[in-house]
C-alpha positions as CSV (number, residue, x, y, z in Angstrom):
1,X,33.6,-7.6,1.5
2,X,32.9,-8.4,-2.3
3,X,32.6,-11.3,-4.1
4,X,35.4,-12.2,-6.6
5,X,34.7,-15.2,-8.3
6,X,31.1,-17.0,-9.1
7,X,30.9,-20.2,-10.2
8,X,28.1,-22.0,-11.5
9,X,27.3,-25.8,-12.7
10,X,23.7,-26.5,-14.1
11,X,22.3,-23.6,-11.6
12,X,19.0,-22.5,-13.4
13,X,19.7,-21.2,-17.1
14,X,23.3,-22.1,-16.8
15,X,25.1,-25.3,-17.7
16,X,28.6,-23.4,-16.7
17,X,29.6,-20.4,-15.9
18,X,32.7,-18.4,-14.4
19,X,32.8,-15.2,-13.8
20,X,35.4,-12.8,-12.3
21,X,33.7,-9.7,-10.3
22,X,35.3,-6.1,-8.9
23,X,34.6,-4.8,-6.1
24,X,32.5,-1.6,-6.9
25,X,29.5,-1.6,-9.0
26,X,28.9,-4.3,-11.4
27,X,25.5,-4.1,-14.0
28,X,24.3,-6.9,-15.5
29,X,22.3,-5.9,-18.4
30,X,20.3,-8.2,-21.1
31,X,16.4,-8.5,-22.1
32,X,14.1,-9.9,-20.0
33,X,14.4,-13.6,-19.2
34,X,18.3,-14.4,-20.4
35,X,19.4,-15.5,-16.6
36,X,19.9,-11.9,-15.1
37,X,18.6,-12.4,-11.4
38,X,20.1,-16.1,-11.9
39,X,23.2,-14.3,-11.5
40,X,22.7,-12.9,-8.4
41,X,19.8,-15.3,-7.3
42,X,23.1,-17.5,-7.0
43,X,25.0,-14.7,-4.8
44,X,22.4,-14.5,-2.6
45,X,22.1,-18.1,-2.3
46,X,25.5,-18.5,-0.7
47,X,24.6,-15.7,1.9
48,X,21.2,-16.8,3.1
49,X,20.6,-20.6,1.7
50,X,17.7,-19.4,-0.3
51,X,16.1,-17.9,-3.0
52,X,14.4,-14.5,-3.0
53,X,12.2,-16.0,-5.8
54,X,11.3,-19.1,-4.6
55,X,10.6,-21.1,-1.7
56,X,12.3,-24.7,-2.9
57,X,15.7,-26.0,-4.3
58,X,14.4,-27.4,-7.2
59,X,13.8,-24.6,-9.9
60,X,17.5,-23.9,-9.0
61,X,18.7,-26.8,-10.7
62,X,18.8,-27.1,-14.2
63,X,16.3,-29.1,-16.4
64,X,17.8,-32.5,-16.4
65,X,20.2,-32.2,-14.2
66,X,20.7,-33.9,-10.8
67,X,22.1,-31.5,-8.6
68,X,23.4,-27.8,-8.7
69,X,26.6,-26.7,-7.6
70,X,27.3,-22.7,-6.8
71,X,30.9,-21.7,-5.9
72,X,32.0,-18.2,-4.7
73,X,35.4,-16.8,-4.2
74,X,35.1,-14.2,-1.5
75,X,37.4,-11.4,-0.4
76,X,36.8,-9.7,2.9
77,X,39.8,-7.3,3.3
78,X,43.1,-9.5,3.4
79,X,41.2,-12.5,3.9
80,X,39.9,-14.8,0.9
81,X,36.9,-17.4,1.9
82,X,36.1,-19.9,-0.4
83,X,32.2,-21.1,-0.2
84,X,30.8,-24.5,-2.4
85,X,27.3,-25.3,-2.1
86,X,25.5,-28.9,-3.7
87,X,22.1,-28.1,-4.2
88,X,20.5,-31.5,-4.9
89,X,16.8,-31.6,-4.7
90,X,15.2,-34.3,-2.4
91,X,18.4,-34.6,-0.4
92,X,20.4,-33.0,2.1
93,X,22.5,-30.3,0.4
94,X,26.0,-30.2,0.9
95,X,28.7,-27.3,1.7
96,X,32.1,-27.2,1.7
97,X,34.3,-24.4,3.5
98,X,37.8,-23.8,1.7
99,X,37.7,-27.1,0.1
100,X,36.8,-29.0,3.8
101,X,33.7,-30.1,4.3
102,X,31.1,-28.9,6.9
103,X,28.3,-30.7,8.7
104,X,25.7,-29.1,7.9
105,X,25.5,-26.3,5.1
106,X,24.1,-23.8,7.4
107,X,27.6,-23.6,9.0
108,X,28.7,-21.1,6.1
109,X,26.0,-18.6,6.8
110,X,27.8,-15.6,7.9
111,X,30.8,-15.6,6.1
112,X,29.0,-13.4,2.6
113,X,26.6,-11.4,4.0
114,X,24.0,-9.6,1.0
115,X,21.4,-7.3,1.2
116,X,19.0,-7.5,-1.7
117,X,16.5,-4.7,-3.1
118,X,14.0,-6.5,-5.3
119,X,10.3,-5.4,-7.1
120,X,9.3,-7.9,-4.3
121,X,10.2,-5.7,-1.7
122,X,7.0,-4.1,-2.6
123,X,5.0,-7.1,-0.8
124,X,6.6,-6.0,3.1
125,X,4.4,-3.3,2.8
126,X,1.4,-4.5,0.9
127,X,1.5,-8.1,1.5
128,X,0.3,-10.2,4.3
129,X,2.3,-10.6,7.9
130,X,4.5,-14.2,6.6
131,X,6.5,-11.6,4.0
132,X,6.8,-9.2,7.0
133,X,8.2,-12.2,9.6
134,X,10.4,-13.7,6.7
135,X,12.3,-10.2,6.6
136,X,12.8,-9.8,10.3
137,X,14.3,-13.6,10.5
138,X,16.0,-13.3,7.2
139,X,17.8,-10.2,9.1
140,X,18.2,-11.9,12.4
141,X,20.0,-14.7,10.8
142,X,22.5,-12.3,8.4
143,X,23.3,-10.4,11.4
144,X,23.6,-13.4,14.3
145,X,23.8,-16.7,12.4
146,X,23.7,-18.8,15.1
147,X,20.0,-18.1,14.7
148,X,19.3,-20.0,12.1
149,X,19.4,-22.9,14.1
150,X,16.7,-21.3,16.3
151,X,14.6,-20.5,13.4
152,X,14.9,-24.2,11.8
153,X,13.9,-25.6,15.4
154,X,11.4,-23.2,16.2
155,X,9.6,-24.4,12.6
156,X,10.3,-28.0,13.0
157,X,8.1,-27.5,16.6
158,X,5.2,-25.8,14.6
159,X,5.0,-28.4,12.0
160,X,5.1,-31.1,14.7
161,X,3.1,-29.3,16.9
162,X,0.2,-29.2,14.4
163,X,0.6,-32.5,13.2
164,X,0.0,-34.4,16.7
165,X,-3.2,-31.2,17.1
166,X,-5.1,-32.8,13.6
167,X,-4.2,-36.5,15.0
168,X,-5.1,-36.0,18.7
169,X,-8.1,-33.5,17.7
170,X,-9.8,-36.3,15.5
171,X,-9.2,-38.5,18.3
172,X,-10.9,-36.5,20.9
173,X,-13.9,-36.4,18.5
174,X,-14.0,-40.0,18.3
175,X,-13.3,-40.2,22.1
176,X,-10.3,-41.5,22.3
177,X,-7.9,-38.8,22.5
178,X,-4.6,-38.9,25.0
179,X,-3.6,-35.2,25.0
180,X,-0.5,-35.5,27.1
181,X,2.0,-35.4,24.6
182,X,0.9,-31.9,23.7
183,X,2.2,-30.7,26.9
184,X,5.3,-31.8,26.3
185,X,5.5,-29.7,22.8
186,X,3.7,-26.9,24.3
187,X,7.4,-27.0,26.3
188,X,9.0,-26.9,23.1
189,X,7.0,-24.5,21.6
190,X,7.5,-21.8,24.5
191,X,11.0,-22.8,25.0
192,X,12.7,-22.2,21.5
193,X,9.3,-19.5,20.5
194,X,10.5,-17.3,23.3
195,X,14.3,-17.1,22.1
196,X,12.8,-16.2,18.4
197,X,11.0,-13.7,19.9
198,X,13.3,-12.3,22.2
199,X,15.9,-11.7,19.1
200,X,12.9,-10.2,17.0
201,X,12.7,-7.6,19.5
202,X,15.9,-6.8,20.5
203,X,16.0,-6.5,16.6
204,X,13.1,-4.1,16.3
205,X,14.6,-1.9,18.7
206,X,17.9,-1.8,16.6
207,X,16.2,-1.1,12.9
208,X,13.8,1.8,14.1
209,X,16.1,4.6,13.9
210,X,17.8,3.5,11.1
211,X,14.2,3.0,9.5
212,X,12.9,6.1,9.7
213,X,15.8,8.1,8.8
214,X,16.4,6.0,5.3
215,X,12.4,6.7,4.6
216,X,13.6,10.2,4.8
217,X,16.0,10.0,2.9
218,X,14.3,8.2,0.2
219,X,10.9,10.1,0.6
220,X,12.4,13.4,1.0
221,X,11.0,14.0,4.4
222,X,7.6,13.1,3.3
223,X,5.8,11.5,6.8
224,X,7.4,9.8,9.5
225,X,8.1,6.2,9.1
226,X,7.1,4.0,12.6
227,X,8.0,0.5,13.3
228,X,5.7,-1.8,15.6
229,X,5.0,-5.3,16.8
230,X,1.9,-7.3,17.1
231,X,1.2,-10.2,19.0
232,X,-1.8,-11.9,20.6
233,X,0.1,-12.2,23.9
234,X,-1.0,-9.9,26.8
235,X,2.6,-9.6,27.5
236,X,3.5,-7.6,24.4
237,X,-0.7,-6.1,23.7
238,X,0.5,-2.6,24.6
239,X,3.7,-2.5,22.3
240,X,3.4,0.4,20.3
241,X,6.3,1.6,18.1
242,X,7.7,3.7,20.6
243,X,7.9,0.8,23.0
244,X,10.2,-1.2,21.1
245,X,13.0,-1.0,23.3
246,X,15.3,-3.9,23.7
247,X,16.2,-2.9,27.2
248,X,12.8,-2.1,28.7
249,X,11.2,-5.3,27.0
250,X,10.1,-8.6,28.7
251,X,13.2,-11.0,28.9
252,X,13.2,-14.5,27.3
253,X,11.7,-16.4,30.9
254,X,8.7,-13.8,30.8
255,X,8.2,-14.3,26.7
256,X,8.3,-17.7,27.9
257,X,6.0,-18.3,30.7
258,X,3.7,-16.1,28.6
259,X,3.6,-18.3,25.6
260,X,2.9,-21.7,27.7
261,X,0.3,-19.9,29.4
262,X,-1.4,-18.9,26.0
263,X,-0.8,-22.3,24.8
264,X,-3.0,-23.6,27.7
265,X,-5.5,-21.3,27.2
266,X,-5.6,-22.0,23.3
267,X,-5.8,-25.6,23.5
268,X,-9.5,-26.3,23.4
269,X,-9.5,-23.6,19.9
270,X,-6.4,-26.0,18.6
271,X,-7.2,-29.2,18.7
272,X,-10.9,-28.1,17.0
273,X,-8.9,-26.6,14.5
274,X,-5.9,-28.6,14.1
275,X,-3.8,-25.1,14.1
276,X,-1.5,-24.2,15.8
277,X,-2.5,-21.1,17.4
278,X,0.0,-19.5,19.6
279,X,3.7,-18.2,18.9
280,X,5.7,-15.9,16.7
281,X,4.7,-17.5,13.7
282,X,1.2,-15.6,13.8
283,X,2.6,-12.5,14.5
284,X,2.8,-9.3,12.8
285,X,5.8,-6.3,11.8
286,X,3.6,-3.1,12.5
287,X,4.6,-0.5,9.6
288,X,3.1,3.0,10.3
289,X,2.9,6.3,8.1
290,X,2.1,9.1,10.4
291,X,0.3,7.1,12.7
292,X,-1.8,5.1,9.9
293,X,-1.4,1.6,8.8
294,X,0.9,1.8,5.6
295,X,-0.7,-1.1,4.3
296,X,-3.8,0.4,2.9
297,X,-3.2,4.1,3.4
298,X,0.1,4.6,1.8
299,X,0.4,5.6,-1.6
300,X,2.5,3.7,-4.1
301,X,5.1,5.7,-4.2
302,X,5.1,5.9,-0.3
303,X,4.8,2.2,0.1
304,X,8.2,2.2,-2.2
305,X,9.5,4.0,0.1
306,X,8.8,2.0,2.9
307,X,10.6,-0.7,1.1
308,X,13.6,1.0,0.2
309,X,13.5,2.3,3.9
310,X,13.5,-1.3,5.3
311,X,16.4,-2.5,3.3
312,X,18.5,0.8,3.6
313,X,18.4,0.0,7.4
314,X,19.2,-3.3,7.1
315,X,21.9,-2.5,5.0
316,X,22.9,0.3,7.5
317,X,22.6,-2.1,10.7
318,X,24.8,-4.9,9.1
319,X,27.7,-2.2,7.8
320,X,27.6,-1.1,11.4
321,X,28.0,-4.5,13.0
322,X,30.9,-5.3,10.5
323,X,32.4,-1.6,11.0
324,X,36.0,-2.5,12.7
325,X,36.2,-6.1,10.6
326,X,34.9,-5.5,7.6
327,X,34.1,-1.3,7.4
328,X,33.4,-2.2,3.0
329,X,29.9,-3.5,4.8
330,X,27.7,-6.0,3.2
331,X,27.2,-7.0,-0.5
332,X,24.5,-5.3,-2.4
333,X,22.4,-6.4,-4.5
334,X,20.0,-4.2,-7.1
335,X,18.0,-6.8,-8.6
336,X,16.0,-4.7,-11.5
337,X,15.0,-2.6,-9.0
338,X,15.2,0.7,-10.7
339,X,12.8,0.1,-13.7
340,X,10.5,-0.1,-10.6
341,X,11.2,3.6,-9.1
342,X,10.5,7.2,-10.1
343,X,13.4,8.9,-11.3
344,X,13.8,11.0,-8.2
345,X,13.8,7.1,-6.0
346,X,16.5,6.0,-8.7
347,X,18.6,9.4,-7.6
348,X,18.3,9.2,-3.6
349,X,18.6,5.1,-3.5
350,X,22.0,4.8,-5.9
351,X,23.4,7.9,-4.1
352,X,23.1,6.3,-0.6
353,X,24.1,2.8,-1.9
354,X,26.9,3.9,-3.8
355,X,29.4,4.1,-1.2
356,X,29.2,0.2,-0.9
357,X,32.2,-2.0,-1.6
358,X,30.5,-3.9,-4.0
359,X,27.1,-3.5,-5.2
360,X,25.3,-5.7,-8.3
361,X,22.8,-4.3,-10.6
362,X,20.6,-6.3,-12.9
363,X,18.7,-3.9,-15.7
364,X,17.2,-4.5,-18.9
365,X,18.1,-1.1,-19.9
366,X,21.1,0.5,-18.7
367,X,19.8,3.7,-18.8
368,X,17.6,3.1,-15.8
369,X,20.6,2.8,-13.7
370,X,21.4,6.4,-12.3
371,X,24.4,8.1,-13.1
372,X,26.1,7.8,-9.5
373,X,26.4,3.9,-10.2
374,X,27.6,3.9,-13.6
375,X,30.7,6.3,-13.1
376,X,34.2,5.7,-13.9
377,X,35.3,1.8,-13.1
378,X,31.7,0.5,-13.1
379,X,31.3,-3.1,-14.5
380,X,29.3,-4.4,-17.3
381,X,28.3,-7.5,-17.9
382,X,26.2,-8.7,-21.0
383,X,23.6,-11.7,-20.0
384,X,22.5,-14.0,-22.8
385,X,20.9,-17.2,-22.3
386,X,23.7,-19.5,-20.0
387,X,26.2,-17.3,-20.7
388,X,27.4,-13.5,-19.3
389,X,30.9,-11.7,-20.6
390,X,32.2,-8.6,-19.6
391,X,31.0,-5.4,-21.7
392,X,31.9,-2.3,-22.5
């Protein structure tokens, strides 16, 4: 798959832009702050819905303007998809699907799929556990996007959930408290939390291979890198990284029973606290350097590593999911990512990557890119502010 066409109206630093793209790798080079990772912030948009910069729609929209509008062209082997997203701030966005309208813009997620590499990346190691679950759902929605409805329910429940614990926990206080209702979102809460979880685990189990081999690759055999899993329920206490197994995990009804019955037990804690306590959104992706926490322990360089390992799997797990349909695998995306990396990173990370259909490269200065993505048909694009024209 690549993406052939962008089009932009009054995203970020651009009023208007079109731009033709090639499959293969494309740089966009320019100083700091001309509307590089704009560029791609857009691509990605169209694949996930969001920003790897930000958590809201509105910095996507330029100053002034009421709404953005991001258009991509996208070939995936004879097939040409045309995406159109209205991002409009303080409304529902929009999305069309070859000029036809969908009914919700969620309904287009699957048909670009991205993976991005980003100086970030360097938070899912050293950050806290919320960077950590983002990458596992961001994943689980690129590869099954059905999901995505899942991951919108399961956080609507939370934020209800902990509304009616601050409202009935002040009430109880005051002695007037009718808890009832909570069991009927404790339902909901175990119900759609169980289906999240399930599909984070049945994802684990997938990416550890994959992870440990690209943190070879990129470390040059340097440790062994370990995924694991923690949760507060007994069900999964025990689940080291060599647990992780899909097939010999609990099923959904276990996960299930197992958060209700935590969600009982919690309740007294919750309703002091007005949190909510129990589910997957408290839990934890377990990343281990020869046996030691890499969060802490690890090096900078290792914890680079790490990164690099968790995106190169992701990469790998999504070009092996698309292998009979779409065997060019998933868009990727380089976004200054190099200026960050040792010069022996740079060499291992562009050699694995560059057998990707289509890969995107912002850079200040070119010469950070490594030699195996700017060979013979490689792209340049020069980035000023709200405007980017082919190079040479």
């Amino acid at each position: 798959m690549h993406v052939a066409h962008l089009s932009l109206a009054d995203f970020r630093s651009y009023e208007s832009l079109e731009l033709d793209l090639r499959p293969g790798t494309t740089t966009f080079v320019g100083l700091n702050g001309q509307g590089k990772t704009n560029l791609v912030e857009a691509v990605g948009y169209v694949a996930t819905l969001g920003s790897h910069r930000v958590s809201g729609d509105a910095p996507l929209v330029r100053q002034g303007a009421p709404r953005a509008v991001v258009r991509a062209q996208l070939v995936r082997g004879e097939r040409r998809a045309l995406v159109e997203l209205e991002i409009t701030p303080g409304r529902a966005n929009r999305a069309r699907l070859n000029g036809a309208p969908v009914r919700r813009p969620r309904e287009v997620l699957g048909v670009l799929r991205t993976v991005l590499f980003a100086p970030e990346d360097l938070a899912l190691v050293k950050g806290d556990p919320d960077g950590r679950r983002r990458y596992l759902d961001d994943l689980l929605v690129t590869r099954w996007p059905r999901l995505a409805g899942v991951r919108a329910d399961y956080e609507r429940v939370v934020r209800q959930r902990t509304a009616l614990l601050k409202s009935a926990g002040a009430a109880l206080r005051s002695g007037r408290a009718d808890t009832s209702t909570l069991d009927v979102w404790d339902e909901h809460l175990a119900g759609v939390g169980a289906e999240l979880l399930a599909a984070r685990l049945a994802l684990l189990a997938d990416l550890r291979e994959p992870a440990g081999e690209a943190y070879r690759t990129v470390s040059r055999g340097q440790g062994e890198l370990e995924l694991g899993y923690r949760s507060a329920l007994p069900l999964l206490a025990d689940l080291t990284a060599g647990a992780v197994d899909s097939a010999a995990g609990p099923s959904p009804e276990e996960l299930r029973a197992a958060l209700l019955a935590a969600a009982g037990e919690q309740r007294k804690a919750e309703l002091d606290r007005g949190v909510c306590l129990v589910g997957p959104h408290r839990d934890d992706l377990v990343l281990t350097l020869g046996g030691m926490p890499a969060k802490g322990y690890a090096s900078h360089g290792e914890s680079w590593s790490v990164a690099l390992g968790l995106r190169l799997a992701s990469y790998g797990l999504l070009r092996r999911d698309d292998e009979h349909t779409d065997p060019g695998g998933p868009v990727l995306v380089l976004d200054d990512v190099f200026a960050e990396l040792d010069a022996g990173r740079r060499e291992r990370l562009a050699e694995v990557v560059a057998g990707a259909e289509q890969v995107l490269v912002t850079a200040a200065v070119p010469e950070d890119v490594p030699d195996a993505l700017r060979g013979s048909g490689a792209d340049r694009v020069l980035v000023t502010t709200g405007s980017a024209v082919r190079g040479d």
